[in-house]
C-alpha positions as CSV (number, residue, x, y, z in Angstrom):
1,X,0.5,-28.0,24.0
2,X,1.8,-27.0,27.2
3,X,1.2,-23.6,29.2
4,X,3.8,-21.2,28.5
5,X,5.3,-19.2,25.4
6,X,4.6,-20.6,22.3
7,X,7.9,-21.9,20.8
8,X,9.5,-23.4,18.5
9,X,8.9,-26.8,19.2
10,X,5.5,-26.6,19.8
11,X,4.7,-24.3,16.4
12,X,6.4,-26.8,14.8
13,X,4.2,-30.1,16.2
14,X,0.9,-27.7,15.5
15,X,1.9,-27.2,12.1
16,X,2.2,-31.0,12.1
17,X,-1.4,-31.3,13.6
18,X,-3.1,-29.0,11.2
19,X,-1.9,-31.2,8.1
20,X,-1.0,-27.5,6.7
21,X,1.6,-26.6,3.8
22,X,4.8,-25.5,4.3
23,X,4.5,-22.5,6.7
24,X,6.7,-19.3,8.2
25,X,6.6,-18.1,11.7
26,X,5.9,-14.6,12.2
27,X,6.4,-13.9,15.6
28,X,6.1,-15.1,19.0
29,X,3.2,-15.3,21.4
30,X,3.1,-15.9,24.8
31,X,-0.5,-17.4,25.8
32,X,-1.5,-19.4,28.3
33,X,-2.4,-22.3,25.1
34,X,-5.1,-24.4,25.4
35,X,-6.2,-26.6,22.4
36,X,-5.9,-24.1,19.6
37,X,-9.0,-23.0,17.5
38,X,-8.1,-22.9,13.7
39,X,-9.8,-20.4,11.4
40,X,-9.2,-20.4,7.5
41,X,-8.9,-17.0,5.6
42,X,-7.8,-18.7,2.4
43,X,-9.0,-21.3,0.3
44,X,-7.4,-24.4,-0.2
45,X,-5.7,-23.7,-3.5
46,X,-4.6,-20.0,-2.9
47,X,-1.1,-18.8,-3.8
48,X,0.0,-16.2,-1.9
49,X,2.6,-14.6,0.7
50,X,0.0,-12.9,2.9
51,X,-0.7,-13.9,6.2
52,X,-3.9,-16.1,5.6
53,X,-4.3,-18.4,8.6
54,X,-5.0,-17.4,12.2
55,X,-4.7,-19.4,15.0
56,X,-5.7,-18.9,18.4
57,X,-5.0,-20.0,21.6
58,X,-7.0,-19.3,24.5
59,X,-6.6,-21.0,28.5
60,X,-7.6,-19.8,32.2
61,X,-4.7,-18.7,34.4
62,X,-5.5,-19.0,37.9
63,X,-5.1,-15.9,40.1
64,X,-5.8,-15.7,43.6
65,X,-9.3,-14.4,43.3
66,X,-11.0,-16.3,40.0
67,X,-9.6,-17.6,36.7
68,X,-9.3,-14.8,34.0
69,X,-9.2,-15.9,30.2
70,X,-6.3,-15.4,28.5
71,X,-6.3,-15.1,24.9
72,X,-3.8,-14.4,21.7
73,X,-3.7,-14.9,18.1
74,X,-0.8,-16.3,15.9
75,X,-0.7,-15.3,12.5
76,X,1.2,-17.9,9.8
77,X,1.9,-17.3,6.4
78,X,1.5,-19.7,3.9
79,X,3.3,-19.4,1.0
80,X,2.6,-22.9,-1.0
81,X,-0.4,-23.8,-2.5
82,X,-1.9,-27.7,-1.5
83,X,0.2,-29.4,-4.5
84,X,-3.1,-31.0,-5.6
85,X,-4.8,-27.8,-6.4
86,X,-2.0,-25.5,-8.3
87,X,-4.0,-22.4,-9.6
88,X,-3.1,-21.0,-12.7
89,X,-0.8,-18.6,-12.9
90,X,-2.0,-14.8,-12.9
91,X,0.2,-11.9,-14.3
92,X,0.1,-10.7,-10.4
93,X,2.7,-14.0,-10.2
94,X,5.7,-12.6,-12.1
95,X,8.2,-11.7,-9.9
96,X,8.8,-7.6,-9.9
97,X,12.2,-6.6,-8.7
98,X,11.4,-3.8,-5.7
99,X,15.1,-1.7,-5.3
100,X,12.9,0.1,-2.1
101,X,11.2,-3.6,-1.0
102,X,13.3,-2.6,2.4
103,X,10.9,0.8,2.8
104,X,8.2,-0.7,1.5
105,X,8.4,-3.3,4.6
106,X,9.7,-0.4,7.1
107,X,6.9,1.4,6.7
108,X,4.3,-1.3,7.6
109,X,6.2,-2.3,10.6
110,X,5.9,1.7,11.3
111,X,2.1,1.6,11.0
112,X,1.7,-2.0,13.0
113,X,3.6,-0.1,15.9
114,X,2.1,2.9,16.1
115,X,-1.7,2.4,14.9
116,X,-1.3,5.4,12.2
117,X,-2.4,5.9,8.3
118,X,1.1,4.8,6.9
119,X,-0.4,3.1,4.4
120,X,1.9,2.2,1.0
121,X,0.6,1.8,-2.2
122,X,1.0,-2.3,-2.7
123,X,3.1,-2.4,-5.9
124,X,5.2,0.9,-6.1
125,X,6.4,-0.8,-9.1
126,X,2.7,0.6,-11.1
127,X,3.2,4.2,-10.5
128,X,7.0,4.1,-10.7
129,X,6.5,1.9,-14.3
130,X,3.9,4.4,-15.6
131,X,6.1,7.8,-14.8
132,X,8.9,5.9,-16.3
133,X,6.8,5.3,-19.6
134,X,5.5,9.1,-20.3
135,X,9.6,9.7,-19.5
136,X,8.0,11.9,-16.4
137,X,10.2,15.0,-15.8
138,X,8.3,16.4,-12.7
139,X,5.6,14.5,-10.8
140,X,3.6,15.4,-8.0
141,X,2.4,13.1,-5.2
142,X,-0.3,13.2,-2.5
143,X,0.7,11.0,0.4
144,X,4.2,10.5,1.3
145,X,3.6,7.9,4.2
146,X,7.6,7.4,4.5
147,X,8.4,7.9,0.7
148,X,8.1,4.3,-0.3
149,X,6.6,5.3,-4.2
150,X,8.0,8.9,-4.1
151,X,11.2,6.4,-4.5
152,X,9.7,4.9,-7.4
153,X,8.6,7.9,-8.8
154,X,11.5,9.2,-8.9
155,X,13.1,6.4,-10.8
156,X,11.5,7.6,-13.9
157,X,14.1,9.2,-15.4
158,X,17.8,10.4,-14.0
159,X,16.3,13.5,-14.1
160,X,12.8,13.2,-12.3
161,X,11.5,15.3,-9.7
162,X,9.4,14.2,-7.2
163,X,7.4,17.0,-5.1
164,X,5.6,14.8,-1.9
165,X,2.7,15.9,0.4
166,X,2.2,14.9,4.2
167,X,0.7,16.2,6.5
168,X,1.8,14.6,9.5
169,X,5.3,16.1,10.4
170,X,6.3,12.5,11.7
171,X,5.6,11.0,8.6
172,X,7.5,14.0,7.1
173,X,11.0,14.0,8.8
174,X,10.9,9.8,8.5
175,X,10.3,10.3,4.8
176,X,13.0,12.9,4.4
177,X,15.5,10.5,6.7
178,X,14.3,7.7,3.8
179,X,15.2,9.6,0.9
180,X,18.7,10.6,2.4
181,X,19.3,7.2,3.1
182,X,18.4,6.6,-0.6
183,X,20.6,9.6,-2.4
184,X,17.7,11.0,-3.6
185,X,18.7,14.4,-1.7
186,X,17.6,17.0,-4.1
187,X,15.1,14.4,-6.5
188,X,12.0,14.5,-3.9
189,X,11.1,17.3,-2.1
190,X,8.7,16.9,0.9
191,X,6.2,19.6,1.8
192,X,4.6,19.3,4.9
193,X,0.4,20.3,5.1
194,X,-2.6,19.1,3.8
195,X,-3.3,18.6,0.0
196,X,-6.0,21.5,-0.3
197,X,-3.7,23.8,1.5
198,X,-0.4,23.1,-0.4
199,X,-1.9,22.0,-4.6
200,X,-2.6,25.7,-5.5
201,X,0.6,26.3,-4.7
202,X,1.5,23.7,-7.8
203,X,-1.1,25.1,-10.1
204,X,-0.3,25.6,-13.6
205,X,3.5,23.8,-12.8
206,X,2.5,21.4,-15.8
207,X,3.6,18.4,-14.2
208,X,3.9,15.3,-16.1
209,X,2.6,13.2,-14.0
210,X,0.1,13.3,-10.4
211,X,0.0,10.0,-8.1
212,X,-2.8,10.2,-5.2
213,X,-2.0,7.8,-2.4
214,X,-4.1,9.8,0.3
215,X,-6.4,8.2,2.6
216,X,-9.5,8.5,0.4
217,X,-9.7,11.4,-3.1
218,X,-12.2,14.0,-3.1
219,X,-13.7,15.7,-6.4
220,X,-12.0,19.1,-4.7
221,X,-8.1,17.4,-4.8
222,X,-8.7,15.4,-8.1
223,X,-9.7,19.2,-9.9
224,X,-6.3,20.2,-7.6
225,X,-4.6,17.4,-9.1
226,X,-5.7,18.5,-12.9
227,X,-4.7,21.8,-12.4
228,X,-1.2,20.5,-12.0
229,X,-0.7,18.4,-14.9
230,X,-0.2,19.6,-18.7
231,X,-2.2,18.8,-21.1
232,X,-1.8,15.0,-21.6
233,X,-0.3,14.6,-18.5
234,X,-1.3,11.3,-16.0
235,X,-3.0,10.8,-13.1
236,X,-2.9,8.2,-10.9
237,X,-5.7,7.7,-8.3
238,X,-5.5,5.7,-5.6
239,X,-8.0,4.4,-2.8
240,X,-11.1,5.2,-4.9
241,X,-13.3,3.0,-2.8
242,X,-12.7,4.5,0.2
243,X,-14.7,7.1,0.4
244,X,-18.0,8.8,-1.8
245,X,-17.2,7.5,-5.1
246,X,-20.1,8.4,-6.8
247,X,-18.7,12.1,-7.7
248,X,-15.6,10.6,-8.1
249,X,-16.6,8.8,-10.6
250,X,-18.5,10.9,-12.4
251,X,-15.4,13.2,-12.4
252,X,-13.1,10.8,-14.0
253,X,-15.8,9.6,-16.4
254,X,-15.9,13.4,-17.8
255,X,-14.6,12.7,-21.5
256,X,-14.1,16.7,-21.6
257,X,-11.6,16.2,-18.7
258,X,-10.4,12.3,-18.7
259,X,-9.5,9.7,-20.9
260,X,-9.7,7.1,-18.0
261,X,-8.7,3.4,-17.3
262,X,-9.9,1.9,-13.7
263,X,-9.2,-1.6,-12.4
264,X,-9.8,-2.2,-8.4
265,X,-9.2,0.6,-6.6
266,X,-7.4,3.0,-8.8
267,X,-7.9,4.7,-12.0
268,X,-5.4,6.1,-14.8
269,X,-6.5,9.2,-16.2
270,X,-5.2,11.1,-19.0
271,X,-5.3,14.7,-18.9
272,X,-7.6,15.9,-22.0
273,X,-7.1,19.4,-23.6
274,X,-9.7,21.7,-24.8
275,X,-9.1,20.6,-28.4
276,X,-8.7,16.8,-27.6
277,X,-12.2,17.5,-25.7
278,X,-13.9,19.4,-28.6
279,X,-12.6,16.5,-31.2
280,X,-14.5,13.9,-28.9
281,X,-17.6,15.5,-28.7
């Protein structure tokens, strides 16, 4: 490989070098390549669309005092699995039709470019699925990022209502642009502030359903969170294992307050009643 930008040609003759699967080129680099060091993030037989292989290039460019190192990574993505290693298929494998795929990516590229918490939830699909089941009239949401599963959420019904908190007014006027975009003017509402400040507002609104996609819960926001629902109502907790989980999960472990279902990172809770609570006891 030659010094210069790293082009076509030349991806296309590394690829040939690494005895790799089929690959897709994310994006140009312009290094200064020398020979390029390879480093694995996947195993052999993994199936997956993420980007999994790194490869980086590093050289000297002379300047007129001393040679300073110049240095750049290129990430791949390889979507086949080595042919002689197929892994069996997971449920994670069947295909789920995204309608807001396009917001989904949009707000990713958002947080690459400006180094913020615009995080989405990874399969909108999950919290859009579960309002749909309980036939979710109103649902509160914690976390707007640019409204990719306030989308979803409010795709429960014809009717749903979606009420959205941010608290970063960029995030905010983004989302709202989004859900224009969308026609879902007048199905999501957006209210600007932090959880804490804006949930007692909601108290008592007997909301069907509660999605936390915040950066991290806290005992205070899930008891926010409960106050909303009615009785029977969900909640859906993301990011559990990003910050002090220990109250958390003795919170959601409450049989008085819970009926709950975790797996990874997030938890399904049902909203007990007083009576529900008394019978389990």
């Amino acid at each position: 490989m030659t010094s210069g930008a790293v082009d076509q040609l030349h991806i296309e003759e590394l690829f040939q070098s690494l005895n790799l699967p089929r690959q897709r080129w994310l994006g140009e680099v312009e290094p200064v390549c020398g020979v390029p060091e390879v480093e694995f993030l996947g195993n052999d037989g993994e199936r997956t669309h993420e980007p999994k292989v790194e490869i980086h290039c590093a050289d000297y460019k002379a300047t007129d005092a001393s040679p300073a190192s110049i240095s750049s990574t290129l990430v791949l993505d390889v979507w086949q699995s080595y042919p002689h290693n197929q892994p069996t298929m997971k449920a994670s494998d069947v295909p789920v039709s995204d309608p807001f795929s396009d917001l989904q990516t949009a707000t990713r590229l958002h947080r690459a470019r400006h180094g913020c918490g615009a995080y989405t939830y990874d399969h909108g699909s999950l919290p859009g699925v579960l309002a749909a089941a309980v036939g979710a009239m109103k649902v509160v949401e914690v976390g707007t990022a640019l409204g990719y599963t306030a989308c979803w959420l409010s795709s429960a019904t014809p009717a749903t209502h979606v009420d959205t908190i941010e608290n970063d007014p960029e995030h905010v006027a983004l989302a709202r642009d989004e859900i224009v975009r969308y026609g879902l003017t007048g199905r999501i509402t957006v209210h600007q502030g932090d959880a804490e400040s804006v949930l007692p507002d909601f108290d008592g609104s007997d909301y069907d359903v509660a999605f936390f996609d915040g950066f991290a819960p806290t005992t205070e926001i899930i008891e926010l969170l409960r106050g909303c629902l009615r009785d029977g109502g969900l909640l859906i907790a993301g990011n559990l294992t990003l910050g002090n989980t220990e109250p958390l999960i003795r919170e959601l472990s409450d049989a008085t307050q819970w009926r709950t279902h975790s797996f990874g990172e997030t938890a399904i809770c049902l909203k007990v009643s007083h009576s529900q609570s008394t019978s389990i006891s």
